[in-house]
KOLBANU-289508 format. One record per residue (C-alpha): residue number from 1; x, y, z. Coordinates in pm, 1 decimal. Layout:
residues N
<site nr="NUM" xx="X" yy="Y" zz="Z"/>
...
This chain:
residues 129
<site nr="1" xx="2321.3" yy="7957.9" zz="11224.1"/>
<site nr="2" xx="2245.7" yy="7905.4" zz="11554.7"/>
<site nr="3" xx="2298.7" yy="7633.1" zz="11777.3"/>
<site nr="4" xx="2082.3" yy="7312.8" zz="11823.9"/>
<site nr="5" xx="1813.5" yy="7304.2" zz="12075.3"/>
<site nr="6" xx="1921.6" yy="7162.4" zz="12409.7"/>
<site nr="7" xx="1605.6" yy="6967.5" zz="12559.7"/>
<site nr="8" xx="1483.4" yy="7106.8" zz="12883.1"/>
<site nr="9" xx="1318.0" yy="6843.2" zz="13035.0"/>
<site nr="10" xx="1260.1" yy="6433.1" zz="13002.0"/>
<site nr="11" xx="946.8" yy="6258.5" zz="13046.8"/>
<site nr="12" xx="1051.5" yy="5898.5" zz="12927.3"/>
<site nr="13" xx="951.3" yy="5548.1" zz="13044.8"/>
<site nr="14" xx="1229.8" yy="5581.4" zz="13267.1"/>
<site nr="15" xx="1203.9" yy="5977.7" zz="13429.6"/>
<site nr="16" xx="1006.4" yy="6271.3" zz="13422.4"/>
<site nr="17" xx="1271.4" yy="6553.0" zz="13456.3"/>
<site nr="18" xx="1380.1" yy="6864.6" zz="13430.0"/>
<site nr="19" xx="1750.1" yy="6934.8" zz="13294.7"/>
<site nr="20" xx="2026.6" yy="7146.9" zz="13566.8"/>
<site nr="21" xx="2065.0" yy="7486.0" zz="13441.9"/>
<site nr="22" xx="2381.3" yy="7399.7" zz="13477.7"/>
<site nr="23" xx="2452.1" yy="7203.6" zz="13147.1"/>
<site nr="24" xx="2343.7" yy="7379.9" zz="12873.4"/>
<site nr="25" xx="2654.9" yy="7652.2" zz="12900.4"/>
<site nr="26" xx="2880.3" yy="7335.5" zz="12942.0"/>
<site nr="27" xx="2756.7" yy="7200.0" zz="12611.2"/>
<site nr="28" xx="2741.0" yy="7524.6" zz="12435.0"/>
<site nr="29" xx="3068.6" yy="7563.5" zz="12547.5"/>
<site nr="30" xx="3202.5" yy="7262.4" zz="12390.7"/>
<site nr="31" xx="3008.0" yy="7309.3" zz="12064.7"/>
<site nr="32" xx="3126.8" yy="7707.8" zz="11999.2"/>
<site nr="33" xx="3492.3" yy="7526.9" zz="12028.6"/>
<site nr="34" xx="3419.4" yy="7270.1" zz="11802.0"/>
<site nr="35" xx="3234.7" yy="7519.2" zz="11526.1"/>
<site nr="36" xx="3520.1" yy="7794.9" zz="11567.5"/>
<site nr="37" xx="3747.3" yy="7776.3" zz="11244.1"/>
<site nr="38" xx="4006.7" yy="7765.2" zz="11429.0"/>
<site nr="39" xx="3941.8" yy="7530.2" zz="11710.7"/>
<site nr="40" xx="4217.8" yy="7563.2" zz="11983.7"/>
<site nr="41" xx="4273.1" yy="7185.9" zz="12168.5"/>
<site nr="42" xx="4319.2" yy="7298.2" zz="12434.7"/>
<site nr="43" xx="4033.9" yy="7501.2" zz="12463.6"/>
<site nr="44" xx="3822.3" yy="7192.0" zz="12342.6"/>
<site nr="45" xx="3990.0" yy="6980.8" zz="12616.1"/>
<site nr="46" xx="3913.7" yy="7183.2" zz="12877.3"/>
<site nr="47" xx="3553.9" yy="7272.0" zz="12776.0"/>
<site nr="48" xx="3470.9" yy="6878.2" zz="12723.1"/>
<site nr="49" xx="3640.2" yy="6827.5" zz="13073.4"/>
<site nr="50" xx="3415.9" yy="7066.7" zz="13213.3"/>
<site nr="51" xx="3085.6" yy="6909.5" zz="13048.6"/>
<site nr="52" xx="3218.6" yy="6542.3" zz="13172.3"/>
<site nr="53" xx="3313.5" yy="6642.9" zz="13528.3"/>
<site nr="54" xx="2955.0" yy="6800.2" zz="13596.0"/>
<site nr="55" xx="2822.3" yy="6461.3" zz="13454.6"/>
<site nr="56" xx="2993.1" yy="6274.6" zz="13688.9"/>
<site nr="57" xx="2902.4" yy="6464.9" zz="13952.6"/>
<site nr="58" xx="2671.2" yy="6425.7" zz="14203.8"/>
<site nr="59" xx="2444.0" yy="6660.8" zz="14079.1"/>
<site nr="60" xx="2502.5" yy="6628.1" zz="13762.2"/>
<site nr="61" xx="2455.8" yy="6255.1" zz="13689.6"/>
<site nr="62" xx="2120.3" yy="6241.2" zz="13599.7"/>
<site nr="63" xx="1898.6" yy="6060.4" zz="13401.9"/>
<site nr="64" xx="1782.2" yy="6455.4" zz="13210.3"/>
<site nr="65" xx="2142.1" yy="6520.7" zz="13209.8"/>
<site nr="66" xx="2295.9" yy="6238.6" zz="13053.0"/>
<site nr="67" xx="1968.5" yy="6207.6" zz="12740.1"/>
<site nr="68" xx="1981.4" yy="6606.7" zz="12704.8"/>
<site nr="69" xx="2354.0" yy="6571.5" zz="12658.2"/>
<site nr="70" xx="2353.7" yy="6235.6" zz="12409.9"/>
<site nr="71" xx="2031.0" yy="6431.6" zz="12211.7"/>
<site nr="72" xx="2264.0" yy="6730.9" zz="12147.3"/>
<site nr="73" xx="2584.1" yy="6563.8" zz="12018.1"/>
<site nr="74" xx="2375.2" yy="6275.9" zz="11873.5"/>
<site nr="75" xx="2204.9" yy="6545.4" zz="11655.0"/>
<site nr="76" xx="2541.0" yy="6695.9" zz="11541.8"/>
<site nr="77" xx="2391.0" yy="6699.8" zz="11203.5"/>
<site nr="78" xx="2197.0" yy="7009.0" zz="11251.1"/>
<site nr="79" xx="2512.0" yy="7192.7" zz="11410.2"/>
<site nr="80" xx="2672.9" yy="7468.5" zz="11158.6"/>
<site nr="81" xx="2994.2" yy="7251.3" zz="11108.1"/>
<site nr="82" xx="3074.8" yy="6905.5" zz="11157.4"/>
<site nr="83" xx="3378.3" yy="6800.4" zz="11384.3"/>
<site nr="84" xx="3609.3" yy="6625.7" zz="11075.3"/>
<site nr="85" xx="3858.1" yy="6918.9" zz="11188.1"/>
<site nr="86" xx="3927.5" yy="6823.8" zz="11521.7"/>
<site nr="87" xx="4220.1" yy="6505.3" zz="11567.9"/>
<site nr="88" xx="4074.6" yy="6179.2" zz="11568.5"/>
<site nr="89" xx="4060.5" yy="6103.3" zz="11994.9"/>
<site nr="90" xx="3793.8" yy="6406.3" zz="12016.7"/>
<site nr="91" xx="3632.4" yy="6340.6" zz="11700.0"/>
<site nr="92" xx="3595.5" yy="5987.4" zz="11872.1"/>
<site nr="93" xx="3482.2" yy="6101.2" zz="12202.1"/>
<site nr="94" xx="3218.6" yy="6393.7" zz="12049.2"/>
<site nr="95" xx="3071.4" yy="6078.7" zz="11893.1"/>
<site nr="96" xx="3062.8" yy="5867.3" zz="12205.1"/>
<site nr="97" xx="2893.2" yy="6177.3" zz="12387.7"/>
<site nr="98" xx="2610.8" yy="6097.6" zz="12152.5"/>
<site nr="99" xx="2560.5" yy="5705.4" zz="12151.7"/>
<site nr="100" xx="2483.2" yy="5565.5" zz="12440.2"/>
<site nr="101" xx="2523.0" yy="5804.5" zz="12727.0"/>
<site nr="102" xx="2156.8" yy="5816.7" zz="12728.0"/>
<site nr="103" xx="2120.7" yy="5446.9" zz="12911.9"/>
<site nr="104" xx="2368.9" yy="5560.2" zz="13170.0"/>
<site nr="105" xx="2081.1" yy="5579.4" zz="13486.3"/>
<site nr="106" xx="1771.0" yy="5378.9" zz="13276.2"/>
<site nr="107" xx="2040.4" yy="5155.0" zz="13166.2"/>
<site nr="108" xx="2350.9" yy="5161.9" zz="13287.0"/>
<site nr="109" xx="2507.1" yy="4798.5" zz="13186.5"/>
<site nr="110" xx="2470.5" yy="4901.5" zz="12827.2"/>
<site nr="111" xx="2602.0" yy="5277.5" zz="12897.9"/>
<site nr="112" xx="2900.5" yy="5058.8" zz="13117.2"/>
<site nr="113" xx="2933.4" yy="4807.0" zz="12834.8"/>
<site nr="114" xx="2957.7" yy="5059.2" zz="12564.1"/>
<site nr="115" xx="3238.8" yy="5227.0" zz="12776.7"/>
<site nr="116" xx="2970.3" yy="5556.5" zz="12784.6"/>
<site nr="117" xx="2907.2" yy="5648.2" zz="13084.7"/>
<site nr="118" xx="3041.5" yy="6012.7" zz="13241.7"/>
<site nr="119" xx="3275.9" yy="5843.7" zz="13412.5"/>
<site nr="120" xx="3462.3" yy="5614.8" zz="13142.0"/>
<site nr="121" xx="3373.4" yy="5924.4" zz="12918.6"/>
<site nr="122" xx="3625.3" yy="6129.7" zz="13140.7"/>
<site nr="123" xx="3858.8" yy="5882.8" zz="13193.8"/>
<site nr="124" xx="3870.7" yy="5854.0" zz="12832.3"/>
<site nr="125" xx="3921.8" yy="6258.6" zz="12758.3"/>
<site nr="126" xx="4184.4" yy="6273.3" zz="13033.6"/>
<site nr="127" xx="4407.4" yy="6006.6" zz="12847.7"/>
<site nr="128" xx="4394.0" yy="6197.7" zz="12522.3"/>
<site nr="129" xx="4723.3" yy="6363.9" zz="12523.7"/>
């Protein structure tokens, strides 16, 4: 099976958008770690670091970027293996990577107040020990 689709461009209420070429090998990248049978941590740390830092980034914080991003992990049901594997503080912040990350530029006091934007995403990875 192959991997979900990763949209290429928005054209919302809010945006019309293409997505950086940039984030679709920092999302695959995080979803071949979390599919692998035997998912390495550490490998999964650094690969969701990777995805975070580029959305809270200058260039990377946009409104394509953060709905392209919450679309992929939000679909996780169409991925070739759940995350149930992985320890409870990812399996927590793959699911926040698909709820409301999507409001953080349309939106961002419900992105803010949902504790989902890149940057309290990040924070939130980098205090998983």
């Amino acid at each position: 099976m192959q991997a979900p689709t990763i949209i290429e461009r928005v054209d919302d209420f809010y945006a019309r958008e293409r997505v950086s070429p940039e984030l679709a090998p920092l999302i695959l990248e995080v979803y071949a770690q979390v599919v692998r049978t035997d998912t390495e941590v550490r490998a999964l740390h650094k690969a969701l670091d990777d995805l975070l830092t580029f959305l809270a980034s200058p260039t990377g914080r946009t409104h394509a970027n953060c709905v392209a991003t919450d679309s992929f992990f939000m679909n996780n049901d169409r991925w070739e293996r759940d995350w149930e594997h992985v320890s409870e503080p990812y399996r927590d912040l793959l699911g926040l990577l698909g709820d409301a990350l999507h409001d953080t530029i349309a939106a961002p006091e419900i992105a803010e107040n949902f504790d989902n934007t890149p940057e309290q995403l990040l924070s939130q990875l980098r205090q998983i020990k």
